[in-house]
DSSP file (Angstrom, degrees, kcal/mol; ACC not computed):
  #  RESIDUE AA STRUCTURE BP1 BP2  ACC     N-H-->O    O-->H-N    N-H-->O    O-->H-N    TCO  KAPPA ALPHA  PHI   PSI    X-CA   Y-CA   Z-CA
    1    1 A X              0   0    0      0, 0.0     2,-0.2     0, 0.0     3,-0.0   0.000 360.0 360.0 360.0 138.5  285.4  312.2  281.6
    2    2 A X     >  -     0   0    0      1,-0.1     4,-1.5     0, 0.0     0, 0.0  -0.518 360.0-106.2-101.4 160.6  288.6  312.8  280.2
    3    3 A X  H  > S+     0   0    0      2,-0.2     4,-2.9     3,-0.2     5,-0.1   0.850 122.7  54.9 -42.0 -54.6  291.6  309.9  280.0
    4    4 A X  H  > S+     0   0    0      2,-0.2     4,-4.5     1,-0.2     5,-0.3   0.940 109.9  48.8 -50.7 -46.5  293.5  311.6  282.9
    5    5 A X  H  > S+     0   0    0      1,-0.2     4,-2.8     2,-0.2    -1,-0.2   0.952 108.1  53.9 -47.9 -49.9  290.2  311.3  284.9
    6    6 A X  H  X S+     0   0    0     -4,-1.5     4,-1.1     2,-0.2     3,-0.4   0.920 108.5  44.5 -54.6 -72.0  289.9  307.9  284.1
    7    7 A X  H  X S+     0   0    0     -4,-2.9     4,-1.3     1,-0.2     3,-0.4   0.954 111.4  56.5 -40.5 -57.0  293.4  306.8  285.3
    8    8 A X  H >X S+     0   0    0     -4,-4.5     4,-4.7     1,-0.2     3,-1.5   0.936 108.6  51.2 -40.9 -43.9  292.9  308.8  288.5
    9    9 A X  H 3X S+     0   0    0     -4,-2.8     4,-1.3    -3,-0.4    -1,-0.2   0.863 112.3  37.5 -82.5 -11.5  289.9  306.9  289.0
   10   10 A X  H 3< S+     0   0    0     -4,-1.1    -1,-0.3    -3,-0.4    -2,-0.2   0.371 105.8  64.8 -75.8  -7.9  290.8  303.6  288.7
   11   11 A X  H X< S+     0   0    0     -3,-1.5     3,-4.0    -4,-1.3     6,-0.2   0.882 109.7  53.8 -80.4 -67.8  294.2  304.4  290.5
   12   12 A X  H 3< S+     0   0    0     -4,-4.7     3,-0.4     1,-0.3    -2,-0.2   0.706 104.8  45.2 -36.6 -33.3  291.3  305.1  293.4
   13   13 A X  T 3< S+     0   0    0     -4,-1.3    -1,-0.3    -5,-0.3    -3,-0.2   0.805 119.4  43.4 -89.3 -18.0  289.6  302.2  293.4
   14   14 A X    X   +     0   0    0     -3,-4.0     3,-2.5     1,-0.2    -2,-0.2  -0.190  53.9 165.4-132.5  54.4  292.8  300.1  293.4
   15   15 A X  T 3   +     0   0    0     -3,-0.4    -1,-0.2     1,-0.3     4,-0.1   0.526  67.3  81.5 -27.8 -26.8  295.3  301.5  295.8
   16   16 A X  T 3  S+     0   0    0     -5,-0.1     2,-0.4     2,-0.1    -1,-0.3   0.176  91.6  66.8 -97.2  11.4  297.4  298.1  295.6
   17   17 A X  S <  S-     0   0    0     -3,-2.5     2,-0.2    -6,-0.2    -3,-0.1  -0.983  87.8-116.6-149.2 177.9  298.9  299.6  292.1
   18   18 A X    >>  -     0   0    0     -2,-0.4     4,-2.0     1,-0.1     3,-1.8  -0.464  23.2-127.9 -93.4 131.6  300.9  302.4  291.4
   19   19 A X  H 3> S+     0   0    0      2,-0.2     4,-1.2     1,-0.2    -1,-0.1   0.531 110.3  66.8 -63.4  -6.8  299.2  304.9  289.4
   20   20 A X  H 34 S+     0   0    0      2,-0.1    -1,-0.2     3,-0.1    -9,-0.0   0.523 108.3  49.9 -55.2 -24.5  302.3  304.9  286.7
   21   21 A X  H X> S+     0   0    0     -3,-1.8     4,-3.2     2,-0.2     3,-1.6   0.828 105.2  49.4 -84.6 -71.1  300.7  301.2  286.3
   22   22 A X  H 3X S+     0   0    0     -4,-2.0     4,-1.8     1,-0.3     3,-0.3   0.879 116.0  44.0 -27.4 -64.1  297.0  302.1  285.9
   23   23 A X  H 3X S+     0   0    0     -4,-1.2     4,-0.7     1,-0.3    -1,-0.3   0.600 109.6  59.4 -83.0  -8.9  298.0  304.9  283.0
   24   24 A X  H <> S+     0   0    0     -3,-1.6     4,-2.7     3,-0.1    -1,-0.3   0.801 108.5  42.1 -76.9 -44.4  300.3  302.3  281.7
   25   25 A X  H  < S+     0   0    0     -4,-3.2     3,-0.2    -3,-0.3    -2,-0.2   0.981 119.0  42.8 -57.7 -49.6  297.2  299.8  281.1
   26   26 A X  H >X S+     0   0    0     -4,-1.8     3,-2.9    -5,-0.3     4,-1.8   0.987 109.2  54.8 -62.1 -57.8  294.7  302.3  279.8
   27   27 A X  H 3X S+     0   0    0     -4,-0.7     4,-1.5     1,-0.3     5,-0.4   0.776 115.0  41.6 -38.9 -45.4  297.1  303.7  277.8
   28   28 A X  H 3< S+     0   0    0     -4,-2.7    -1,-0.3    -3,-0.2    -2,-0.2   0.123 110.3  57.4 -79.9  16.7  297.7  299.9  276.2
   29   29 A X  H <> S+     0   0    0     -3,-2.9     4,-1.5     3,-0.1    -2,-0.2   0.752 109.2  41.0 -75.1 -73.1  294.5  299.2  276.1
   30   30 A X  H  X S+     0   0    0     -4,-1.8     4,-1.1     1,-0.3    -2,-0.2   0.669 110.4  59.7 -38.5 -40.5  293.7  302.2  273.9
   31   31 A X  H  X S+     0   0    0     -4,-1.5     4,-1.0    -5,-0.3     5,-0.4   0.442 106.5  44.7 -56.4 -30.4  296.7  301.7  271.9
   32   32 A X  H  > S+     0   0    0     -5,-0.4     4,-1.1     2,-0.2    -1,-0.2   0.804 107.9  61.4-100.6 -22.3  295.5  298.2  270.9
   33   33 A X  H  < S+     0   0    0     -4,-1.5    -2,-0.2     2,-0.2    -3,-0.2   0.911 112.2  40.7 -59.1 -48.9  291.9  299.8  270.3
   34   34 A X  H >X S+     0   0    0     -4,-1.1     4,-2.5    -5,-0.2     3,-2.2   0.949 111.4  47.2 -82.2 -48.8  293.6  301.8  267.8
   35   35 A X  H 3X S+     0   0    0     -4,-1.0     4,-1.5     1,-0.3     3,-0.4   0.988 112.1  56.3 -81.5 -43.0  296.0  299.6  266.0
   36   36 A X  H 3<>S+     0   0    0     -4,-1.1     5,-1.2    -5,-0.4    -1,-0.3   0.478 110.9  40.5 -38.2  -4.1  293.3  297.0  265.6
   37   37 A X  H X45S+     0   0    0     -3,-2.2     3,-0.9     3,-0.2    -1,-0.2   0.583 108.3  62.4-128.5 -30.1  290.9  299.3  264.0
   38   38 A X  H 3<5S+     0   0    0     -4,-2.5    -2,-0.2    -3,-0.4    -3,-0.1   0.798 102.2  53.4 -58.2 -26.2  293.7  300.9  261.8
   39   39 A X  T 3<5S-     0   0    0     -4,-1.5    -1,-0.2    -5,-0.2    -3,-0.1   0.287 129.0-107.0 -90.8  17.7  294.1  297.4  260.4
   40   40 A X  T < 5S+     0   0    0     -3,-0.9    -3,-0.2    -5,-0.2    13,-0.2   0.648  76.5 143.5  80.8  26.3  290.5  297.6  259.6
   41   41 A X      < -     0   0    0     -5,-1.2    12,-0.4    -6,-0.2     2,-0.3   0.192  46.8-131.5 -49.2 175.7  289.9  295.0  262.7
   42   42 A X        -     0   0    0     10,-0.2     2,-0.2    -3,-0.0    10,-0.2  -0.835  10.7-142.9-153.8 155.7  286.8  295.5  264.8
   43   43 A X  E     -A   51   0A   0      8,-2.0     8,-1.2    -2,-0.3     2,-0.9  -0.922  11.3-160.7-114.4 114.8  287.2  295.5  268.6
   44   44 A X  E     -A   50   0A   0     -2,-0.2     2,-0.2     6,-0.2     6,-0.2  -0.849   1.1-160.9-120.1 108.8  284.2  293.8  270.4
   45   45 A X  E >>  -A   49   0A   0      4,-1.7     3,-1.8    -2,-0.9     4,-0.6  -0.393  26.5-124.0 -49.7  18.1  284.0  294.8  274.3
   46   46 A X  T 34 S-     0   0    0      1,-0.3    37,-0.0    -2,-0.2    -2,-0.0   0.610  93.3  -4.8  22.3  99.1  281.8  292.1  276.0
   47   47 A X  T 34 S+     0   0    0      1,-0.1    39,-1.5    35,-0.0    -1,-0.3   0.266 135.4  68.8  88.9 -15.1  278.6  293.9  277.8
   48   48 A X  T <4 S-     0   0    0     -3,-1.8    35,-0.7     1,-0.2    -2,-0.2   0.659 102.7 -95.6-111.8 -34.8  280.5  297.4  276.7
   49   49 A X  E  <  -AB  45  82A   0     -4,-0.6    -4,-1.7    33,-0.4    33,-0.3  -0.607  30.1 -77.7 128.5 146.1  280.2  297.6  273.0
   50   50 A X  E     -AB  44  81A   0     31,-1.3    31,-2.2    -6,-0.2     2,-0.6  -0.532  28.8-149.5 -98.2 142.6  281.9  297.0  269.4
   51   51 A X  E     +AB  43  80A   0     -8,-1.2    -8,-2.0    -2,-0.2     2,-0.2  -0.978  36.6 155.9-121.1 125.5  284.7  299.3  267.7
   52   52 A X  E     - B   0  79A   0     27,-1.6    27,-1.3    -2,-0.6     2,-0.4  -0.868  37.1 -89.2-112.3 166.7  284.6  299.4  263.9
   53   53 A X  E     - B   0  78A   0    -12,-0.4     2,-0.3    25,-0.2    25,-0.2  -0.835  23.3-179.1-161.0-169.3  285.1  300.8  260.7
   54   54 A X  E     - B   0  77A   0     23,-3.2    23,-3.2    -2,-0.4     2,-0.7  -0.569  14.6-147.5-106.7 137.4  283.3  302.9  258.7
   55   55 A X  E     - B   0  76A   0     -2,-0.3    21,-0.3    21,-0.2     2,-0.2  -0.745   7.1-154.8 -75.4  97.4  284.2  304.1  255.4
   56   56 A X  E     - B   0  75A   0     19,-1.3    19,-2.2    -2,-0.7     2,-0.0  -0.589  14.5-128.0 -92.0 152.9  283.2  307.4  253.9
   57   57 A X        -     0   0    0     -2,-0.2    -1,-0.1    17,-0.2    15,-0.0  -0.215  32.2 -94.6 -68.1 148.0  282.9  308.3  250.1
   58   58 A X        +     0   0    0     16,-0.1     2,-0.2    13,-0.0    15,-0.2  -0.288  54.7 162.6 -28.4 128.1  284.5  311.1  248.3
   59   59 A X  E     -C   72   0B   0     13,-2.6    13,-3.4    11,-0.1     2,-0.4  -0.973  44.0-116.3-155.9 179.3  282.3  314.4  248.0
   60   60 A X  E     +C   71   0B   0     -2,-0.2    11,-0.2    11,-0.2     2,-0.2  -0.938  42.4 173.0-107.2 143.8  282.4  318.3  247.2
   61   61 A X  E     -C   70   0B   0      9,-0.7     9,-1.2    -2,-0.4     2,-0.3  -0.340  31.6 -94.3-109.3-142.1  281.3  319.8  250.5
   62   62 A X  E     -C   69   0B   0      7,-0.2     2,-1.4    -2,-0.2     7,-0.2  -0.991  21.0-117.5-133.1 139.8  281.4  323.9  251.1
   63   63 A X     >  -     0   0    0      5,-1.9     4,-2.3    -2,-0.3     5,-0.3  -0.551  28.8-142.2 -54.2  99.2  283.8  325.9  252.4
   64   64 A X  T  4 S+     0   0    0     -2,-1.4     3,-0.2     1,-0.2    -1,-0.2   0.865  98.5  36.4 -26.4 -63.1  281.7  327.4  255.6
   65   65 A X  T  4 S+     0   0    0      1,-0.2    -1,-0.2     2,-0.1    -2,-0.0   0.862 130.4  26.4 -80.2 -24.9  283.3  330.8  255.2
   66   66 A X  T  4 S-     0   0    0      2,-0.1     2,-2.4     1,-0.0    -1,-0.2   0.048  85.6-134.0-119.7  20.6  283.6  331.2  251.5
   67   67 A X     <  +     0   0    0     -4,-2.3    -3,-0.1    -3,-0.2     3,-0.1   0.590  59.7 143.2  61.4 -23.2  280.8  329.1  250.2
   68   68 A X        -     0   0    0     -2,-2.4    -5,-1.9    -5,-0.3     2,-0.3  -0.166  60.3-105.1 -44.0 133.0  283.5  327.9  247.8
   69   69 A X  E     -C   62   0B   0     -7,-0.2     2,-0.6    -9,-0.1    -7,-0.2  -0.579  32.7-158.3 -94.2 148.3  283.2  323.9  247.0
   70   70 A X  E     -C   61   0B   0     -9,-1.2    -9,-0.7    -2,-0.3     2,-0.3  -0.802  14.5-129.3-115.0 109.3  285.9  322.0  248.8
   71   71 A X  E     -C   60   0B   0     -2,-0.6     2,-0.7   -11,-0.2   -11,-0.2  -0.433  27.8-168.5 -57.0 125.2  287.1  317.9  247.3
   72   72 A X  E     -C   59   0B   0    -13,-3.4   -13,-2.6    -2,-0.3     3,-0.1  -0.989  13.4-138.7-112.8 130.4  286.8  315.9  250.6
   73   73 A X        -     0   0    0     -2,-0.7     2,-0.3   -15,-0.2   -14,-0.1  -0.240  29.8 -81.8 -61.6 173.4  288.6  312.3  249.9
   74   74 A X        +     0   0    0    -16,-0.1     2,-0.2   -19,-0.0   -17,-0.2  -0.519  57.7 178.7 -81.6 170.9  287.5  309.5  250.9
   75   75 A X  E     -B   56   0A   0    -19,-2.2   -19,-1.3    -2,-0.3   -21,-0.0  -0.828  31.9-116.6-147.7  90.0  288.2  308.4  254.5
   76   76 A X  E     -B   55   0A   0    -21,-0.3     2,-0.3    -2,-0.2   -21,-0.2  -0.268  28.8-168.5 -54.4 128.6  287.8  305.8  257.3
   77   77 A X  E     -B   54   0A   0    -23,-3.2   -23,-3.2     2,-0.0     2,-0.1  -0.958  21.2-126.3-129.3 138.9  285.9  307.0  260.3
   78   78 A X  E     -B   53   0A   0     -2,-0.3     2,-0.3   -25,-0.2   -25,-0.2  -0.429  31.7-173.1 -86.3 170.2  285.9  305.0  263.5
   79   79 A X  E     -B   52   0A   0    -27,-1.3   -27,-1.6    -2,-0.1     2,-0.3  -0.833  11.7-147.0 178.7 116.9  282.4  304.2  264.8
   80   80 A X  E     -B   51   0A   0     -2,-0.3     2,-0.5   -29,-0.2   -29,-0.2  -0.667   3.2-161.6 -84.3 126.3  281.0  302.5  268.2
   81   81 A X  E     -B   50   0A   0    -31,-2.2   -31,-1.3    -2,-0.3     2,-0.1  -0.953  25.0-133.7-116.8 137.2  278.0  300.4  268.6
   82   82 A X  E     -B   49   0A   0     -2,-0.5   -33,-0.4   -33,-0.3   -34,-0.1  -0.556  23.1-127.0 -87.7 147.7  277.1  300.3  272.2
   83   83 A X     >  -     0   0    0    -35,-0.7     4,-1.5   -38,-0.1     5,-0.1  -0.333  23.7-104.5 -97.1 172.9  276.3  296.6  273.6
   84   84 A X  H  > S+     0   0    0      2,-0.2     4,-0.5     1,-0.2     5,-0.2   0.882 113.7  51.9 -71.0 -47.3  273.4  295.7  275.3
   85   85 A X  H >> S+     0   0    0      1,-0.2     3,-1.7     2,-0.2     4,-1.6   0.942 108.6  57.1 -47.7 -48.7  274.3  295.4  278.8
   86   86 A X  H 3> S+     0   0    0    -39,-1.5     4,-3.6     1,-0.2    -2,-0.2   0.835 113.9  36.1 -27.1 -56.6  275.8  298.8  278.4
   87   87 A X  H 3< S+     0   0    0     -4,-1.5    -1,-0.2     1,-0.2    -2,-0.2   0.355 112.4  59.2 -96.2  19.5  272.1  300.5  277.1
   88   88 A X  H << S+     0   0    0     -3,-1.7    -1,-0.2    -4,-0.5    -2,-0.2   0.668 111.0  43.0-101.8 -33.3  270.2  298.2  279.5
   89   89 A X  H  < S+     0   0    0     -4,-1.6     3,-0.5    -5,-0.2    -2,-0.2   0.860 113.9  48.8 -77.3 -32.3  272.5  300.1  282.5
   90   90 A X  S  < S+     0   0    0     -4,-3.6    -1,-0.2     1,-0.2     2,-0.2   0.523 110.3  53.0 -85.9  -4.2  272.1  303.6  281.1
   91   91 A X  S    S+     0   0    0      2,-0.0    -1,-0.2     4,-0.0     7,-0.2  -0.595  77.8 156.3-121.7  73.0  268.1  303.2  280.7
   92   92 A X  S    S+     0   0    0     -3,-0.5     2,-9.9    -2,-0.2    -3,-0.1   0.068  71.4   6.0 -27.3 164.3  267.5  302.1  284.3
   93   93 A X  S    S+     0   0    0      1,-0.1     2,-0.8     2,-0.1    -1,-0.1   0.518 117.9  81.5  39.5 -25.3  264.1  302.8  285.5
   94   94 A X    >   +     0   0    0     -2,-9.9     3,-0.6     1,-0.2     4,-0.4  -0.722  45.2 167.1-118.0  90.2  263.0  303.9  281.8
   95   95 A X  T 3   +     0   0    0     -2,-0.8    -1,-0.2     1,-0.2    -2,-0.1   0.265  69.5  76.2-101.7  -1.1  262.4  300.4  280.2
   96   96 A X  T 3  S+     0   0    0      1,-0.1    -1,-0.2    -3,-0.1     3,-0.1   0.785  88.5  59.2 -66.7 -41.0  260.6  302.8  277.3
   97   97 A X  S <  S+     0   0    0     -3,-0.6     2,-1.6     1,-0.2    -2,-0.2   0.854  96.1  53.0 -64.0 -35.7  263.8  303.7  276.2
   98   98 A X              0   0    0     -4,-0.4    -1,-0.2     1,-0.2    -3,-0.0  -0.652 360.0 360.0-113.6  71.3  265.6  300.4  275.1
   99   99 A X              0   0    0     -2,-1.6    -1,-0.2    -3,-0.1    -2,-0.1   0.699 360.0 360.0-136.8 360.0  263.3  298.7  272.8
């Protein structure tokens, strides 16, 4: 599901607002998602899941096409841990899964 998708459907489930309103919430929602995790925050979701992040080190990788070794800096990468209600709802019926 894409963002657009996302607004649409929530426009759908709640005809009593304007769908310029819907895409205004997600849109601030996300937008706080982000500048909380650019100030090295983490964003904790109740029943959904935690937003962090994670640092990675400096390394030489390879250039794919020319083999060549390439400096990567180091970097912050953002990085989701899914909450429990969340992985209890997506392994329904398969109580194997979740252990």
């Amino acid at each position: 599901m894409i963002k657009s998708e996302l607004i649409q459907r929530i426009a759908k489930r709640n005809p009593h607002l304007y769908h310029r309103d819907v895409e205004r919430i997600v849109n601030t929602i996300l937008n706080e998602i982000t500048r909380a995790l650019a100030e090295d925050n983490r964003v904790e979701l109740r029943g959904f899941g935690a937003f962090s992040v994670r640092y990675r080190k400096a390394r030489i990788a390879r250039n794919p096409r020319t083999g060549e070794p390439v400096e990567v800096g180091e970097k912050k990468v953002p990085h989701f841990k899914a909450g429990k209600e969340l992985r209890q709802r997506l392994n329904q019926g398969n109580p194997q899964i979740d252990r």
